[in-house]
N, C-alpha and C positions, 0 to 999 in steps of 0.2 A: 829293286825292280819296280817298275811304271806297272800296277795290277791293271788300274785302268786302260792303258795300251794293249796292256797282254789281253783283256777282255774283249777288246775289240779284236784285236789282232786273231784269236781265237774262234769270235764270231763270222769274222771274215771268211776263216778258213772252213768253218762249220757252213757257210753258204753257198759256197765253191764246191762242196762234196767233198772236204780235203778231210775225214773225219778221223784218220790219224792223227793226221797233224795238229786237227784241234784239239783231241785229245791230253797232246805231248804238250801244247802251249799250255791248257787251264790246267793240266798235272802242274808244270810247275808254278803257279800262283797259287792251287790248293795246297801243295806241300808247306807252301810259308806262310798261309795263313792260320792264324792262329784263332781270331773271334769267331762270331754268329757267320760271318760270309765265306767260310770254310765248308760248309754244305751247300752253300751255293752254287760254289765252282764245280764242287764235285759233283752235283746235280746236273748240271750243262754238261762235265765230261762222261760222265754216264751215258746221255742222250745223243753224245757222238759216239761214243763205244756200240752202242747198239746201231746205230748208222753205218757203224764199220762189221759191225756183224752179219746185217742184214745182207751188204753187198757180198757179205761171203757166203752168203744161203746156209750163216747160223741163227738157224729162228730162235732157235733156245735162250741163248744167248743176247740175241737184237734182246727179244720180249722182257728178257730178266733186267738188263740195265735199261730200258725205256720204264721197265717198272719202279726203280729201284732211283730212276731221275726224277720221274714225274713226283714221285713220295716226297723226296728233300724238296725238290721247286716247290711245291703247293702251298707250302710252309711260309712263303714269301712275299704272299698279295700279287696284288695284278703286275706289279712293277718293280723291278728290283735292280738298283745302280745301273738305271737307265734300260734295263731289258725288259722288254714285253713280254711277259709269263703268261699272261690270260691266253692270248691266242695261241703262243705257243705249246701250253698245255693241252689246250681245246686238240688244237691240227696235233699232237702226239698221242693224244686218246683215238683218233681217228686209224693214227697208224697201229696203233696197239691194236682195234679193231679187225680192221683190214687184216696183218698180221697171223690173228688168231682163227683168220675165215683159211687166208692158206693152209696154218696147220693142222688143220682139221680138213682139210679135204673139200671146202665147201668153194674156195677160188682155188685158179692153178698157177697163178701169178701175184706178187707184190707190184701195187701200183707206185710206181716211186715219186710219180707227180704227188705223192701226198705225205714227202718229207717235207718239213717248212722249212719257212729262210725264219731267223731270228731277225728279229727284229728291237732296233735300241730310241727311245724316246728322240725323235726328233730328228733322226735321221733317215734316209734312205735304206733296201737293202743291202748289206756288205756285196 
């Protein structure tokens, strides 16, 4: 398996809104990784699982795997096999925010302009 490919190919999907399918793609690149970049992936599919959550207005669930990505990401410096973590972190603390103002009563809606695109050193967004 091309990990690289599938990364992108993953991120692609993760910017389309396709957040199953990104899902399904970095599941399998995490199941065979075996090093340090095995919470990587899993971090990123985290971060669509909770994207897949949210559009099903499962808050519980979005907030617990945004939580549970952002924890492994953070672990990885601004930059990691080409992906931009800093902003991407930043813009999912935002949603985690936002988020926590719906559950509580304090908004009546999720702004979804404040999912991000991932972004990979050098490129354009997927």
């Amino acid at each position: 398996m091309d990990k690289q490919a599938a990364l992108k190919k993953g991120i692609q999907e993760f910017n389309n809104g396709e957040y199953f399918e990104c899902h399904e793609t970095l599941e399998d690149v995490w199941m065979i990784e075996v090093g340090p970049d095995r919470l990587f992936y899993q971090g990123l599919l985290q971060l669509s699982v909770g994207c897949f959550h949210l559009l099903n207005r499962n808050y519980l669930g979005a907030a617990s795997q945004w939580s549970k990505g952002c924890a492994k990401l953070q672990h990885f410096g601004n930059q990691h096999l080409g992906v931009e973590l800093q902003s991407l972190l930043e813009q999912m603390r935002r949603c985690q925010e936002m988020l926590a103002m719906v559950q509580s009563g304090r908004r009546t809606r999720f702004d979804f302009s404040l999912i991000p695109t991932i972004q990979m050193k050098g490129n354009e967004p997927g």
